[in-house]
C-alpha positions in Angstrom: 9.0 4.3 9.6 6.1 2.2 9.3 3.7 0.8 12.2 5.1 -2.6 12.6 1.7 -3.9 14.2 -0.1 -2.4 11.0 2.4 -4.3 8.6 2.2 -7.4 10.7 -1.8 -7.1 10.2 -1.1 -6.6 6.3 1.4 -10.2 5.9 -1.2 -12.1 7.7 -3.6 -11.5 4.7 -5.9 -9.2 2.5 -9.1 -10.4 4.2 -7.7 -9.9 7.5 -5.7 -6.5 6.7 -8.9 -5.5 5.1 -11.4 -6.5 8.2 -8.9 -4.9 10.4 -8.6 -1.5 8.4 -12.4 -0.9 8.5 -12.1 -0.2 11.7 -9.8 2.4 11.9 -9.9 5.7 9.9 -5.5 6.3 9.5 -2.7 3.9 9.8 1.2 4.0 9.1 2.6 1.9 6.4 5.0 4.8 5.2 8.4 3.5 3.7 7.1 -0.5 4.3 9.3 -3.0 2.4 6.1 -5.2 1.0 8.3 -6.7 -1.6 7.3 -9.9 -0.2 3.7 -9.6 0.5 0.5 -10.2 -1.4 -1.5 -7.1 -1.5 -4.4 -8.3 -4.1 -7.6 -6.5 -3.5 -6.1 -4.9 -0.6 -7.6 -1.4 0.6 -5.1 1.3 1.4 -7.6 4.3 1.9 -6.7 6.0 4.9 -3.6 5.0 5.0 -0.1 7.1 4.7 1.8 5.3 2.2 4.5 8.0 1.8 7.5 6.2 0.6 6.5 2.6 0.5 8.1 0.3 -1.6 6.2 -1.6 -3.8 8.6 -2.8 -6.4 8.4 -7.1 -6.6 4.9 -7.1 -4.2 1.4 -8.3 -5.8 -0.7 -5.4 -6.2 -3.8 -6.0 -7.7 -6.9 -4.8 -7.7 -6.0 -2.4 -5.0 -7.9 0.8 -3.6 -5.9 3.7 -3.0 -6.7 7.1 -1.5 -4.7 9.7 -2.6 -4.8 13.2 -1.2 -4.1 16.6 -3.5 -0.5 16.7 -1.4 0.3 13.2 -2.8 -0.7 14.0 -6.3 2.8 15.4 -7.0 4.5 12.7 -5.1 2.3 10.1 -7.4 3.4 11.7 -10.5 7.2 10.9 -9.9 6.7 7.6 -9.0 4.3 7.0 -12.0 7.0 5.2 -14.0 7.7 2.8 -11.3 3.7 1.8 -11.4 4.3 1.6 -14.4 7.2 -0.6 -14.8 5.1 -2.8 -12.2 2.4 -3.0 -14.5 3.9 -4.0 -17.2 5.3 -6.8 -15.2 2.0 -8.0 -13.9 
């Protein structure tokens, strides 16, 4: 489940999720619903996003992290990135 303090950060905004992610090395947003929320330019490194659900939320310009273990993990959900993309 994720951090519901580190989601709340995240709906308030990309400049303040990102101000408040520079200070701290890992976070918790696995299996977050951010349907809803605007994620442009947002930067995930650090972050375990194991099972977050992305489909419907603005992703743009994001940075991602992604560790050897996820590579496997990213390669299933590749056709849902790009279904996403394709909608953007």
């Amino acid at each position: 489940m994720p951090n519901h303090d580190n989601l709340n950060v995240l709906r308030r905004g990309v400049l303040a999720w990102n101000s408040w992610r520079a200070r701290r090395k890992r976070f918790d947003l696995s299996r977050a619903h951010l349907s809803d929320v605007c994620c442009d330019r947002a930067c995930f490194a650090g972050a375990d996003v194991n099972q977050m659900l992305i489909i419907g939320a603005s992703m743009c310009g994001i940075f991602l992290e992604i560790s050897r273990g996820a590579q496997s993990e990213l390669a299933k959900g590749y056709r849902q990135l790009r279904q996403i993309r394709m909608l953007v």
